[in-house]
C-alpha positions in Angstrom: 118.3 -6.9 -5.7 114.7 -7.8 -5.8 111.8 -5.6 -6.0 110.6 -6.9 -2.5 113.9 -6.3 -1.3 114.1 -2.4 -2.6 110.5 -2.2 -1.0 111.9 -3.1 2.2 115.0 -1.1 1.8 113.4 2.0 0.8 110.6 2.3 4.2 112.7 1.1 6.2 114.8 4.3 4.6 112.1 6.2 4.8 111.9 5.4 8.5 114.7 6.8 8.9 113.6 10.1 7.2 110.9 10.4 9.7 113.1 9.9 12.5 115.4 13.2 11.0 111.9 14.6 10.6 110.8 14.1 14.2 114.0 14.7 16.0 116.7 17.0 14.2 114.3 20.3 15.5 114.5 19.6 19.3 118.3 19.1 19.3 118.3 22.5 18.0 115.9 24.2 20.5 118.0 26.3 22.2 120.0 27.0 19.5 117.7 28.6 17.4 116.0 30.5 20.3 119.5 32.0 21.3 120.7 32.4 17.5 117.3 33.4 16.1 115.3 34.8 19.1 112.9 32.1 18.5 110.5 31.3 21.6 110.1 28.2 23.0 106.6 28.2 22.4 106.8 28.9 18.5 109.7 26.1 18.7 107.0 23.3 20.3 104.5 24.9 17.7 107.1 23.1 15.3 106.3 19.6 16.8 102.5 20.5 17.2 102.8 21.2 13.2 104.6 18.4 12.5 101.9 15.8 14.2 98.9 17.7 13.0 100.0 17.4 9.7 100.5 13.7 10.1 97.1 13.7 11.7 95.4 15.4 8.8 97.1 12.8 6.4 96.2 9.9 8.3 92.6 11.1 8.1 92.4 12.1 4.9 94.1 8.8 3.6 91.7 7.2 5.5 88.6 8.6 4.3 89.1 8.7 0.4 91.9 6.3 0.3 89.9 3.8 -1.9 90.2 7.0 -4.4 93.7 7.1 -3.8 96.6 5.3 -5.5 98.7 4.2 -2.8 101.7 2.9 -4.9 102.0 6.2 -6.5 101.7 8.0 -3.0 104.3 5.7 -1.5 107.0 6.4 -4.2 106.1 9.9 -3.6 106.8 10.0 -0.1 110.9 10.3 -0.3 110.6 12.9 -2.6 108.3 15.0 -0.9 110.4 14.1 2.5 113.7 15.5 0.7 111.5 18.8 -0.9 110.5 19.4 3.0 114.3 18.7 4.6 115.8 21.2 1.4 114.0 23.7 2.6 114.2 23.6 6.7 117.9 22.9 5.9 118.1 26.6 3.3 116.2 28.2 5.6 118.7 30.9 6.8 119.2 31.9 2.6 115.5 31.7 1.5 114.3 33.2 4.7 116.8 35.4 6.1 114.9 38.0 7.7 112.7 35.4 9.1 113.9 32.3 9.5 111.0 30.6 11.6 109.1 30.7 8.4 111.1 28.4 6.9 111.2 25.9 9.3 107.8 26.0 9.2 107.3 25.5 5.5 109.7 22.5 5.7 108.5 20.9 8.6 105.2 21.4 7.2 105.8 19.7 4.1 108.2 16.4 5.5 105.3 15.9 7.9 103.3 15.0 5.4 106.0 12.8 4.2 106.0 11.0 7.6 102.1 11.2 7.5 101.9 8.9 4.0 104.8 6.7 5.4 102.9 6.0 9.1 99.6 5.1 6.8 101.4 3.4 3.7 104.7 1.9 4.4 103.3 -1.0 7.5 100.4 -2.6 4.9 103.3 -2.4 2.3 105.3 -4.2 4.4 102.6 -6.6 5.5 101.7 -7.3 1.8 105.0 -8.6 1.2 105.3 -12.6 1.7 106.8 -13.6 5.2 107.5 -16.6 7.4 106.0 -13.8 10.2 104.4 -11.1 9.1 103.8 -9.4 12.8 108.0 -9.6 13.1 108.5 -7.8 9.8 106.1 -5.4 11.2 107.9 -5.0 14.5 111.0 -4.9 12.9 109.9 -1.5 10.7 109.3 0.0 14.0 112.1 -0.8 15.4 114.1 0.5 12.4 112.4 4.4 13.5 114.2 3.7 17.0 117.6 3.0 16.0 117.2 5.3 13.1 116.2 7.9 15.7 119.5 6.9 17.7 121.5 7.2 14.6 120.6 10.6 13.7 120.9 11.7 16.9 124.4 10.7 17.7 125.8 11.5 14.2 123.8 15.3 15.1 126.0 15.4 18.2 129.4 14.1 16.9 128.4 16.7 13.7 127.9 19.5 16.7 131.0 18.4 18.9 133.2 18.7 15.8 131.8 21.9 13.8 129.4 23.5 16.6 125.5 24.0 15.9 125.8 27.3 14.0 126.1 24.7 10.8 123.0 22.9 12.0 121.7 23.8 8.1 125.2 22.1 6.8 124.0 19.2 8.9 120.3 18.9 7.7 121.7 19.0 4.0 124.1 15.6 5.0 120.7 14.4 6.3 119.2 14.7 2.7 121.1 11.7 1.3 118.6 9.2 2.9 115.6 10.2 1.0 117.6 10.6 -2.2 118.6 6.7 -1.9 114.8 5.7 -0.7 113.9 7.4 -3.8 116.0 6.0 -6.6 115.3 2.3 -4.6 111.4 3.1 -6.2 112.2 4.2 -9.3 111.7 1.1 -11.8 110.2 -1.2 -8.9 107.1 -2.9 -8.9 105.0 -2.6 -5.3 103.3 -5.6 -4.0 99.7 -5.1 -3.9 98.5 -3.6 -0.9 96.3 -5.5 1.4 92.4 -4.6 1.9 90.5 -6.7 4.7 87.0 -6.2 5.0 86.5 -3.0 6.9 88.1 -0.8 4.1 84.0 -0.1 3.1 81.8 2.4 3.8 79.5 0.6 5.8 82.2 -1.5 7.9 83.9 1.8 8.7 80.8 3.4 10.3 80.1 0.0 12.7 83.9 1.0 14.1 82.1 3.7 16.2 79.9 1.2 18.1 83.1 -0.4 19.6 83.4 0.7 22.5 86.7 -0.8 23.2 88.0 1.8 20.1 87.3 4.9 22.2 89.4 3.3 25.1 92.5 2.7 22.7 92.0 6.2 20.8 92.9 7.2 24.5 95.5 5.1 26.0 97.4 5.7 22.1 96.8 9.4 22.6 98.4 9.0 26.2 101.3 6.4 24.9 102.3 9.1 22.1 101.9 11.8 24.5 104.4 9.6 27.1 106.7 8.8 24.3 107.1 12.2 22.5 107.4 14.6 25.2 110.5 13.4 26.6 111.5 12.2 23.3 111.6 15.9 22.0 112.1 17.6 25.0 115.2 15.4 26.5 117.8 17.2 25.0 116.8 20.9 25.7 115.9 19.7 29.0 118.8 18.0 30.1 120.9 21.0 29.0 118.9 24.0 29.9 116.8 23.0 33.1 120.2 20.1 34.5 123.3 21.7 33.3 124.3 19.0 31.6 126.3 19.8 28.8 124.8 19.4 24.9 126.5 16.7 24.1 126.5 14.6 27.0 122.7 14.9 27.2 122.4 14.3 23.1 124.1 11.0 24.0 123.2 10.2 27.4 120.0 11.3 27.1 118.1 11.7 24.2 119.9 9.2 22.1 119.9 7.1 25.7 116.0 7.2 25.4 115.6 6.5 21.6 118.0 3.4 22.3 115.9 2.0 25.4 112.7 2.6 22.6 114.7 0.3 20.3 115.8 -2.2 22.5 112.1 -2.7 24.1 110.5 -3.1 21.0 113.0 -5.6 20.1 113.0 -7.2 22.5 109.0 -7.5 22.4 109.2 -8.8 19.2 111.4 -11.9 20.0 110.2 -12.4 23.2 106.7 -10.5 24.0 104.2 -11.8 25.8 101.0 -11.0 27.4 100.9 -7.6 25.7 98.1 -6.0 27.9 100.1 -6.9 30.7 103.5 -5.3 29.5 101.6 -1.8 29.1 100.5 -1.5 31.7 104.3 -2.3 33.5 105.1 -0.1 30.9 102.8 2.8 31.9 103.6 2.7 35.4 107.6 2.8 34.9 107.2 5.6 32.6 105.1 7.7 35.2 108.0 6.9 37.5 110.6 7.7 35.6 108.9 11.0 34.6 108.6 12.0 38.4 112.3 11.4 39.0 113.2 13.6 36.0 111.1 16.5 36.9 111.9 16.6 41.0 115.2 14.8 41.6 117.9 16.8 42.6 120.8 14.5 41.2 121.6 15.0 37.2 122.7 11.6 37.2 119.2 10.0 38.1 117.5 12.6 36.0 119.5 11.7 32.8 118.9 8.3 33.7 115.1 8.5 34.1 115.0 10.6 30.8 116.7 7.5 28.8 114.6 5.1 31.2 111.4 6.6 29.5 112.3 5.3 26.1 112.1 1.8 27.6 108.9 2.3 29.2 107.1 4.5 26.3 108.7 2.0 23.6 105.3 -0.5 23.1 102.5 2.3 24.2 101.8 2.8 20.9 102.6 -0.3 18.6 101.2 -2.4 21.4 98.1 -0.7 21.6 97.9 -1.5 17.9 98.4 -4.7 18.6 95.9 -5.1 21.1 93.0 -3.4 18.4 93.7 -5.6 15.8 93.3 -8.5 18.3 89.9 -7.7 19.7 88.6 -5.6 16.4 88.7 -8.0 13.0 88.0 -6.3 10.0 88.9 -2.8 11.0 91.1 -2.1 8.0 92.7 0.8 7.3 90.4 3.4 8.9 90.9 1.7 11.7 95.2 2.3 11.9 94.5 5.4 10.4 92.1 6.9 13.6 94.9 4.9 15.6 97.6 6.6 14.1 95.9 9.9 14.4 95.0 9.7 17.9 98.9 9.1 18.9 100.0 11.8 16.9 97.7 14.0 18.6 99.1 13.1 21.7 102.8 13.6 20.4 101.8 17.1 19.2 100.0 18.3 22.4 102.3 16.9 24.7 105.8 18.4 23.8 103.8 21.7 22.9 102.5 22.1 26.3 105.7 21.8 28.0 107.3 24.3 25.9 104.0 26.6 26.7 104.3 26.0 30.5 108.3 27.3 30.5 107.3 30.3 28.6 104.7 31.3 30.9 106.7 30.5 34.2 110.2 32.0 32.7 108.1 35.4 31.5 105.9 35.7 35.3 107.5 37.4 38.4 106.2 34.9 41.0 108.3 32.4 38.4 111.4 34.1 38.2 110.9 34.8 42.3 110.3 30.9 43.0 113.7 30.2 40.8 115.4 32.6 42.5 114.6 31.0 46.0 115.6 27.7 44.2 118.6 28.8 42.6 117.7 28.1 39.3 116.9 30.1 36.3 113.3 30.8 36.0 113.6 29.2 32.2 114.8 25.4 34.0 111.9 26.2 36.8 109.5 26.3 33.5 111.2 22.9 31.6 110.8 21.2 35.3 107.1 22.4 35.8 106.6 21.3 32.4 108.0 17.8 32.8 106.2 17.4 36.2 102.5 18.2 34.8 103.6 15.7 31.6 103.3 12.8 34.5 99.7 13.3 33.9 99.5 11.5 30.6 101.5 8.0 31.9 99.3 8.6 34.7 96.0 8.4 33.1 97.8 5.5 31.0 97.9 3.6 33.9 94.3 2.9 34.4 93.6 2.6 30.6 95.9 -0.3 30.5 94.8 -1.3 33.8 90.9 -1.5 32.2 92.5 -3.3 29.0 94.6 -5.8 31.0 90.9 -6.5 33.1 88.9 -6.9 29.9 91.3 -9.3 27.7 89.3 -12.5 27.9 86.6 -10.3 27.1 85.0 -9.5 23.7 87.9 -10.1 21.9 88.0 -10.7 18.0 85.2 -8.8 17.4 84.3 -8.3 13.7 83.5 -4.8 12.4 81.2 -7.1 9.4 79.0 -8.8 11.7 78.5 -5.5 14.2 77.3 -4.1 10.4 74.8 -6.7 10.4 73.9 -6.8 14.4 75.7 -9.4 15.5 79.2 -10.6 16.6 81.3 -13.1 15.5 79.9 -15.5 18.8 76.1 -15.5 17.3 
């Protein structure tokens, strides 16, 4: 196998990782708060940990990442993703008397796994030759999707077969993915990693005068927020607040939505178009979708609109990327860095504030007397409020699109080196 070939192999691997990273914890929700007594709000504090440590990554790359070797932190990246799994997964032995701790620790330290592989592994992948560079691109996202499906179906048949007390047996299975991403590395020579213009100093601080990079800071914050809060919330959600049993709504729901994600970005990449447009489609089937989960009466449509969402949330963040890099030249990596950071600010704040608003509502009286005149617990009354007040962020994409669809003849291509020097790329 060629060294371009292991390259390939081992992100798209690592990929994978992130998607066992970002998705193992929410199956387990209500597992761990009945078998552990953990709340739900220390439980979405996992997910807030897990994207601010990506966030802090991203930015720190970003800044000193000229003092950085980047090969050497991309071969490290499985390894520290398997140290981080180990530990979640031993949790219960190291940490007996408090297991939350440990699943802090680990989560902690695999999230900055998946931080080095958002910055690293997509200009790795770029760097290596290509009839079409943007499809190899799309195609490493795409791989998170169905790796995300993957992990949560083998979960399910795992839990259908041995039940979720062995979730820790489960988690150490999950370990032989960045044991192979890691022996693909050893002894293989890394292209060289692509720097465009606007990896300087100077360069970096004209970024700020763009205008148009505040507006996609926000509509990637709002895609992220879209994306992840049903993405980490479907599961619990479709069990605790629908009735729906686990594995149905693993399958039908949360591996239903990561599917959808897969199948829209695929489908994007052979056949996208018009990619200001499609957001903004996108935006407004998401907000619908998350309306329909949070107030319809019928399981059925609400397991539907939960896997619907991965559709509609599937190119709110790559597509905003794309449309940066087509109306910014010369951003560089700062620029995907802020980007990256700014969605996974909005994947941390989103599921984090659904599981704050069922712990308020389930722990009030006028909650529990509302749920009571509902007939529903005052814990599903909570996940429902929770979902409904997430409608917000699809919401507010909508007119972000709305103002990028409106704008795309305008000022596009502009180059970070000639804002440096006062002018644009027109003068």
């Amino acid at each position: 196998m060629s060294d371009n070939k292991r390259v390939k192999l081992s992100c798209y691997l690592t990929c994978i990782t992130m998607a066992v990273t970002a998705n193992v914890s929410p199956l387990l929700f209500v597992t761990f708060n009945e078998s552990y007594g953990i709340s739900f709000s220390l439980l979405g504090l996992l997910i807030v940990l897990n994207f601010t440590t990506q966030i802090i990554v991203d930015l720190v790359f970003s800044f000193f990442g000229d003092r950085l070797n980047s090969h050497i932190a991309v071969k490290l990246t499985p390894p520290l993703a398997l140290l981080g799994l180990s530990i979640y997964a031993l949790s219960p032995i190291i940490f007996a008397h408090n297991v939350y701790i440990g699943l802090v620790i680990g989560t902690v330290i695999a999230s900055a796994a998946s931080g080095l592989a958002e910055v690293l592994t997509s200009p790795l992948i770029a760097s290596i030759p290509a009839d079409n560079p943007d499809a190899e691109l799309s195609k490493l996202h795409s791989v998170y999707a169905w790796g995300t499906v993957g992990v949560i179906l083998f979960s399910t048949l795992f839990f259908v077969l041995f039940t979720t007390e062995y979730w820790y047996v489960l988690m150490a299975l999950f370990l032989v993915i960045p044991v192979i991403s890691t022996l693909l590395f050893v002894n293989c020579t890394l292209p060289e990693i692509k720097r465009d213009e606007g990896d300087g100093a100077g360069p970096v601080k004209s970024l700020y005068r763009h205008g148009i990079l505040y507006i996609c800071l926000a509509a990637i914050f709002m895609g992220g927020a879209t994306e992840l809060a049903m993405a980490q919330w479907a599961s619990s959600y479709l069990e605790a607040a629908i009735g729906i049993p686990k594995a149905a709504g693993d399958i039908f729901g949360a591996a239903l939505f990561a599917m959808m994600m897969g199948i829209g970005r695929t489908l994007y990449t052979k056949y996208g178009r018009h990619i200001e447009l499609t957001l903004l489609l996108s935006a407004v089937g998401a907000t619908v979708c998350y309306l329909i989960a949070a107030l319809s009466p019928l399981p059925i449509l609400t397991l539907i609109a939960c896997g619907m969402t991965g559709l509609f949330s599937s190119m709110l963040w790559p597509g905003t990327l794309i449309i940066i890099q087509d109306r910014i030249k010369g951003g560089g990596v700062m620029m995907f860095a802020l980007m990256a950071a700014g969605g996974d600010l909005g994947a941390s704040v989103a599921p984090q504030l659904i599981g704050a608003i069922t712990d308020l509502i389930a722990a009030s009286s006028l909650g529990g007397d509302i749920a009571s005149e509902l007939g529903i617990t005052a814990q599903a009354l909570g996940m429902k409020a929770g979902m409904l007040i997430s409608t917000l962020f699809p919401l507010i994409a909508i007119a972000l699109f709305f103002y990028l669809y409106k704008t795309r003849a305008e000022n596009k291509s502009l180059s970070v080196e000639a804002v440096t020097l006062g002018k644009t790329e027109k003068d």
